[in-house]
C-alpha positions as CSV (number, residue, x, y, z in Angstrom):
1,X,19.6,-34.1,29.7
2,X,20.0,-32.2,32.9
3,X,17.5,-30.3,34.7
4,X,20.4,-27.4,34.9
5,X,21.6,-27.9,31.0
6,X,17.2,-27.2,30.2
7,X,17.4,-24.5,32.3
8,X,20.3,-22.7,30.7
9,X,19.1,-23.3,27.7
10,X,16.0,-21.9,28.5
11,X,17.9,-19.0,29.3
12,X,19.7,-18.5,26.3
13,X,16.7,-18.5,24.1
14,X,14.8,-16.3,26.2
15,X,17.5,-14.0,26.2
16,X,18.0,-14.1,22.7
17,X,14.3,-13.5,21.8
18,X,14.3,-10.6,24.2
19,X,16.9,-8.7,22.4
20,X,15.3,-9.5,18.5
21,X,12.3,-7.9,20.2
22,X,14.4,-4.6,21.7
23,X,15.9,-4.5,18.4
24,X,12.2,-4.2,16.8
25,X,11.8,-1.3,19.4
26,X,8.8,-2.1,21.8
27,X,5.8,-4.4,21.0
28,X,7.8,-5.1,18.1
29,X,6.3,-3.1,15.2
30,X,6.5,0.6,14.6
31,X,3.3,2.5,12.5
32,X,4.1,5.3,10.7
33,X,1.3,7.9,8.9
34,X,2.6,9.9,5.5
35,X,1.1,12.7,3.1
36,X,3.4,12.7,0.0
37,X,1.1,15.5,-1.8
38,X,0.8,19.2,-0.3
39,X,-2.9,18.9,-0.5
40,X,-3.5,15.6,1.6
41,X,-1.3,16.9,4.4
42,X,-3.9,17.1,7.0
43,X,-7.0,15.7,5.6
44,X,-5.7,12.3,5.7
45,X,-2.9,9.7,5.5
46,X,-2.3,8.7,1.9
47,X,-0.1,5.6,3.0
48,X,0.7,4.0,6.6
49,X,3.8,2.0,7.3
50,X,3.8,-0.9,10.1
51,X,7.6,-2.0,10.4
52,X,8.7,-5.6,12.7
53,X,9.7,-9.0,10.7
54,X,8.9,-7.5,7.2
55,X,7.6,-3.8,6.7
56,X,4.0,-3.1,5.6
57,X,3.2,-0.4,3.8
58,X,-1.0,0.8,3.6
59,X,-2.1,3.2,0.8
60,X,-5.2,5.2,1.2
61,X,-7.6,5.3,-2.1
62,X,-5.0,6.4,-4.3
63,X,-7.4,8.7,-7.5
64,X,-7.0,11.0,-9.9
65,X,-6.4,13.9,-8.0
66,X,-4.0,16.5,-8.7
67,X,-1.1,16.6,-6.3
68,X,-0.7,19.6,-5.5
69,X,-4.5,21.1,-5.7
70,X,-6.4,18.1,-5.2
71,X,-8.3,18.8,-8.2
72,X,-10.1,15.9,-10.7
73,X,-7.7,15.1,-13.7
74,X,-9.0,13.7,-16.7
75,X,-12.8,14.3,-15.8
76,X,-14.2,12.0,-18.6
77,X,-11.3,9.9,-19.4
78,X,-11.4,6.8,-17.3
79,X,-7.8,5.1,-18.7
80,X,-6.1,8.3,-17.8
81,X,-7.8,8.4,-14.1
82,X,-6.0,4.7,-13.8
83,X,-2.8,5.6,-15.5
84,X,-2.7,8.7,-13.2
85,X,-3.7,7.2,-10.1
86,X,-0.8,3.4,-10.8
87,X,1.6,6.2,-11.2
88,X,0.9,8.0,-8.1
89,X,0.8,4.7,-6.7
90,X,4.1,4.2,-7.7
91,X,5.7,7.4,-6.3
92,X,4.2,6.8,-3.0
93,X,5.7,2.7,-2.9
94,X,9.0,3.9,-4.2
95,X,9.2,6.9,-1.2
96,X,9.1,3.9,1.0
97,X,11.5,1.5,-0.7
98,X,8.9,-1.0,-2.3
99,X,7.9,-1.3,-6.2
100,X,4.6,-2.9,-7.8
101,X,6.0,-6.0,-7.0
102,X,5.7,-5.7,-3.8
103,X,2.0,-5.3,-3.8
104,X,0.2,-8.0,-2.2
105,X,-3.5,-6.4,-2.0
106,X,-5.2,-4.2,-3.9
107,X,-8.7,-3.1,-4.2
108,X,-10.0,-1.2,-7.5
109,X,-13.3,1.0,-6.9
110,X,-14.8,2.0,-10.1
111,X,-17.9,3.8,-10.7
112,X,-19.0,2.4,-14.4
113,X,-18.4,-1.6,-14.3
114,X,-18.5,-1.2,-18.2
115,X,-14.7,0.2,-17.6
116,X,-13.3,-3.8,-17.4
117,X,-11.7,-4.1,-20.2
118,X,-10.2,-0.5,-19.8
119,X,-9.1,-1.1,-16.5
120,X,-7.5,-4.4,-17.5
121,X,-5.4,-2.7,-20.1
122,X,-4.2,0.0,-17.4
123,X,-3.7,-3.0,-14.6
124,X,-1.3,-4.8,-17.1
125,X,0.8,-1.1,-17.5
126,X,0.8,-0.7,-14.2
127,X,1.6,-4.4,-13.2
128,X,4.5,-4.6,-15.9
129,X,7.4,-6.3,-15.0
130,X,5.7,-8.0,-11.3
131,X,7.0,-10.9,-10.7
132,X,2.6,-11.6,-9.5
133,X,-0.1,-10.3,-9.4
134,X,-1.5,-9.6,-6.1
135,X,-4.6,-10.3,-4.8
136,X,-7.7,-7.7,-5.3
137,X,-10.9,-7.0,-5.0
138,X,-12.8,-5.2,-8.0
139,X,-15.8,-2.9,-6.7
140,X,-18.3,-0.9,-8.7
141,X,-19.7,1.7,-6.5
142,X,-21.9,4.8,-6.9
143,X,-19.6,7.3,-6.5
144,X,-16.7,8.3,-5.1
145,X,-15.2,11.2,-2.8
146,X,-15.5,14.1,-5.7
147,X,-17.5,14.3,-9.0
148,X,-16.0,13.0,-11.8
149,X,-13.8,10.7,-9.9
150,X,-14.0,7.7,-12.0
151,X,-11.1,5.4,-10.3
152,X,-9.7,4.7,-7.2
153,X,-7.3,1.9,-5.9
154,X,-6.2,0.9,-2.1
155,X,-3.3,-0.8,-2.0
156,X,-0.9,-2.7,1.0
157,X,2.5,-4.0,0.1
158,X,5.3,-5.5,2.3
159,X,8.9,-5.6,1.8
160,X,11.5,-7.5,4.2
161,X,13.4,-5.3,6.8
């Protein structure tokens, strides 16, 4: 082959991978920072979305909050803290085009280990229908950012652009 036909060819591919990384808009990712509930806005960002090749989309530790006042739900009933918090979980995926299947990490804090068979029950709701499960950590801690908090789950998913 031709030093002139390698350089043109060379051309053409560069070209071409400079606009595919225009098109991404520059560096080639976009991060976004959303509150879905009133009472978030502000304090923090309950998901963050990183957009280039596939979109990523990073949940803060979703709990049993209240939406709207931020209060503790279901103060002594840990299966409802779990159901609450997957279906909030939910909500927030589905405001950015993604579903539990789309889940590839998640990371359960708890605050009585003696909830695993509890939480395994609420996992397999929540996990319904997923074509996988995705990978996950399960942490008992101390505590967790308000009393009676019993639950809370951080999740990252990715979908394709």
């Amino acid at each position: 082959m031709s030093r002139t036909i390698v350089i043109a060819l060379f051309a053409i591919i560069a070209f071409a991978v400079a606009q595919t990384s225009l098109a991404q808009g520059p560096g080639g990712f976009e991060k976004k920072n959303f509150s879905h509930n009133p009472w978030a806005k502000g304090r923090f960002s309950e998901s963050v979305t990183v957009s280039g090749p596939a979109k990523l989309i990073f949940l803060a530790g979703i709990g049993p909050e209240d939406e709207k006042t931020g209060e503790i739900r279901y103060k002594d009933n840990f299966l409802e803290q779990c159901r609450l918090s997957y279906r909030k979980v939910k909500d927030i995926l589905a405001d950015h085009g993604a579903t539990m299947n789309d889940v590839v990490r998640a990371t359960v804090f708890v605050t009585d280990i003696r909830v695993r068979d509890d939480y395994r029950k609420c996992k397999e709701e929540a996990y319904a229908g997923a074509s996988a499960q995705p990978a996950g950590t399960f942490l008992n801690v101390t505590a967790l950012a308000w009393p009676h908090m019993m639950f809370e789950v951080e999740v990252t998913a990715a979908i394709a652009r």
